[in-house]
C-alpha positions as CSV (number, residue, x, y, z in Angstrom):
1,X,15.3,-12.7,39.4
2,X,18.4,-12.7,37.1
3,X,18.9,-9.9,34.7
4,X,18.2,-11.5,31.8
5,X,14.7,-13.2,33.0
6,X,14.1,-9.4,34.0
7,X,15.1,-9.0,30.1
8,X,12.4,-11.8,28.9
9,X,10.0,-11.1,31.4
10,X,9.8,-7.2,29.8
11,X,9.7,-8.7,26.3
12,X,7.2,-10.7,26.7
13,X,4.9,-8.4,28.8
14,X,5.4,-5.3,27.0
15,X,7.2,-5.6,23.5
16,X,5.2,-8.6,22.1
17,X,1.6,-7.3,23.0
18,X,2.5,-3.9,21.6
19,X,3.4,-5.8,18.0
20,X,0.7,-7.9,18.5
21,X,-1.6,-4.7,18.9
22,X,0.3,-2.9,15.9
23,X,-0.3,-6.0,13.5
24,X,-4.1,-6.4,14.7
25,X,-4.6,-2.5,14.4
26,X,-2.9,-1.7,11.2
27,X,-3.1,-4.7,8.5
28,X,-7.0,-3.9,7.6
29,X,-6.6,-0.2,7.6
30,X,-3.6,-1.5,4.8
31,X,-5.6,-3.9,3.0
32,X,-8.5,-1.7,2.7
33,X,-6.9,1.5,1.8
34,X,-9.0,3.3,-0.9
35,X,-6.2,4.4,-3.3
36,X,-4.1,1.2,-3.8
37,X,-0.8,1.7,-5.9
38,X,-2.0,-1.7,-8.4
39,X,-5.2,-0.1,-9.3
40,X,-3.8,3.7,-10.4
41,X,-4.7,4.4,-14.1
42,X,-4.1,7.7,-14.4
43,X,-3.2,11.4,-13.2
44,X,-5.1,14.4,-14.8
45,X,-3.1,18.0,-13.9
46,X,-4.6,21.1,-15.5
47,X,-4.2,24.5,-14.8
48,X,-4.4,28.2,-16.1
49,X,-6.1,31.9,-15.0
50,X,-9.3,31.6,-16.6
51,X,-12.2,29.2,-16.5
52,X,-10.8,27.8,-19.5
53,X,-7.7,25.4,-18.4
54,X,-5.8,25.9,-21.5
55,X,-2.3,24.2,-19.7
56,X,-2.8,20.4,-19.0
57,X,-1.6,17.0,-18.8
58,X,-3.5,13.6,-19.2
59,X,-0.9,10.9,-18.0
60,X,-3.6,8.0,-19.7
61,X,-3.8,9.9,-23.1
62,X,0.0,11.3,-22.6
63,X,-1.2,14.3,-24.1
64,X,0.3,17.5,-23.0
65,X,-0.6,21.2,-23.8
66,X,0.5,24.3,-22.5
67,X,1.3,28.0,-23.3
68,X,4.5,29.1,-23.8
69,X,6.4,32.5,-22.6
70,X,5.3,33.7,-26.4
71,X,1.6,33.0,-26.0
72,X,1.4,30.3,-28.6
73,X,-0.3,26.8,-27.5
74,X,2.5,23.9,-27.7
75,X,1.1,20.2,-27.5
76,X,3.5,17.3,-26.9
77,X,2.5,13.3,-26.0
78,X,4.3,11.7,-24.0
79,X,3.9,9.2,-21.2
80,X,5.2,8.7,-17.4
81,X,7.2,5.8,-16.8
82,X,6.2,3.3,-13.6
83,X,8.9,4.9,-11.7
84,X,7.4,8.5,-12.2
85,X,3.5,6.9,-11.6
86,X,5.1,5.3,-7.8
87,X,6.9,8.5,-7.2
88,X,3.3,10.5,-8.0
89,X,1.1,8.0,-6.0
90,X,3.5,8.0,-3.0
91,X,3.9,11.9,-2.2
92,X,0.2,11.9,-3.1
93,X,0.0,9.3,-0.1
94,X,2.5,11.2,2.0
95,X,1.2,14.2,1.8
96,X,-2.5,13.4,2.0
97,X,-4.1,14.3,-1.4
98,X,-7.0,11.9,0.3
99,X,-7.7,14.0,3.0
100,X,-8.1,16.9,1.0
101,X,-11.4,19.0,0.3
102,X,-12.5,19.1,-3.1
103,X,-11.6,22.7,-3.4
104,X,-9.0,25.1,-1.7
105,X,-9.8,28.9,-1.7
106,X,-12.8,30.3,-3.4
107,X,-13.1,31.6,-7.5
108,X,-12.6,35.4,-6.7
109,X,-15.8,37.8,-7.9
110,X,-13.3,40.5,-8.2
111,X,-9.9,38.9,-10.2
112,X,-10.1,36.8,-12.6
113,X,-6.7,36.3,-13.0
114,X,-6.3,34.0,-10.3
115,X,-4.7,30.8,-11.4
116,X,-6.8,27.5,-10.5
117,X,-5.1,24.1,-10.5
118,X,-6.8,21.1,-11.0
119,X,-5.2,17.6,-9.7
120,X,-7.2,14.3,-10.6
121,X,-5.9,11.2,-9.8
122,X,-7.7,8.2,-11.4
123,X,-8.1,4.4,-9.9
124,X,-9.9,1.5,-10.7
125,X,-13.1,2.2,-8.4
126,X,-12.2,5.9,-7.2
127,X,-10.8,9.1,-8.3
128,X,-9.6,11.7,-6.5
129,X,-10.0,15.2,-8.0
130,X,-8.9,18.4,-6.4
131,X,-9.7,21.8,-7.0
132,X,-6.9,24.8,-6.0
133,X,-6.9,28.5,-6.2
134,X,-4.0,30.4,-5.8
135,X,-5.6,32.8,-3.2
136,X,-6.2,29.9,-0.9
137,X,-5.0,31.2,2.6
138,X,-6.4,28.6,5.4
139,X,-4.3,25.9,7.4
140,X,-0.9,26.5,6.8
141,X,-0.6,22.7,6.8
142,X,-3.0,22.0,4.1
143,X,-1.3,25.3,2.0
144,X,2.2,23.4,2.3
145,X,0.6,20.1,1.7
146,X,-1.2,21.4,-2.1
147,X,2.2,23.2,-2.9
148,X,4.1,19.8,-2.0
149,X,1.7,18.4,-4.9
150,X,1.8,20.4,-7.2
151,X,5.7,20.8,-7.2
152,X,5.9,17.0,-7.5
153,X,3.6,16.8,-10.8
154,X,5.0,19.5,-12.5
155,X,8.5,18.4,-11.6
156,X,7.9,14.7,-12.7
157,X,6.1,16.2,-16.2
158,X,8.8,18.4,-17.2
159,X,11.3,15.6,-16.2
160,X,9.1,12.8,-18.8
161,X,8.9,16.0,-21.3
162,X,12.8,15.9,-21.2
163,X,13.1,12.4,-21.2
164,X,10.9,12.2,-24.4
165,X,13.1,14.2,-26.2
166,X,10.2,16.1,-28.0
């Protein structure tokens, strides 16, 4: 056998079945994926020390509110552009804000001034909401995975808040 039959007969043996297999396997996990980039409406991110979430941002409403360094409540509006919604949903996808619990760490009996984030992202037949406390301590995975997150929404909303000019 000449070296390039060897060639073809490995391609078609091994190479083809194996795309074959990875088509077959991974087109209806695709098409029936539960948080589809076409059908996001919106991204809810609250969070504050209390059980009162005075900080938060509503990306349908575009309304933002937060305390500032001086204690006084400052609201802005302002919206996220498509570019900021596929950069959300995709490190969302990335680092599985699906195959998170609904809550991380437990409200402390003892502190109340633990801060709680709440991360709610809306779709056309699902949401996804997501409870965090700061004193969560369990997989280190899942503890880099919420911080990955939560740096991404806050990042992207103080980017929008600057592009807005407000």
């Amino acid at each position: 056998m000449s070296n390039r039959a060897k060639k073809i007969f490995l391609g078609l043996t091994v190479i083809v079945p194996f795309v074959i297999y990875c088509v077959v396997y991974y087109i209806p996990i695709f098409k029936n994926a539960p948080f589809k980039l076409p059908d996001f409406v919106s991204v809810q991110y609250s969070w504050g020390v209390n059980d009162t979430l005075e900080n938060h941002y509503n990306s349908l409403t575009g309304e933002y509110q937060y305390i500032s360094s001086r204690d006084s409540v400052i609201k802005k509006k302002f919206f996220l552009n498509d570019d900021n919604v596929i950069y959300l949903h995709s490190k969302a996808r990335e680092l599985g804000l699906w195959n998170f619990p609904d809550t991380l760490g437990e409200k402390s009996l003892t502190s109340k001034q633990i801060p709680r984030y709440v991360i709610q992202f809306n779709y056309k037949n699902k949401s996804k909401r997501v409870v965090i406390y700061e004193n969560f301590d369990g997989n280190p995975k899942l503890v880099g995975a919420e911080v990955g997150v939560r740096k991404a929404l806050e990042e992207t909303i103080n980017m929008a808040e600057r592009r807005s000019g407000k």
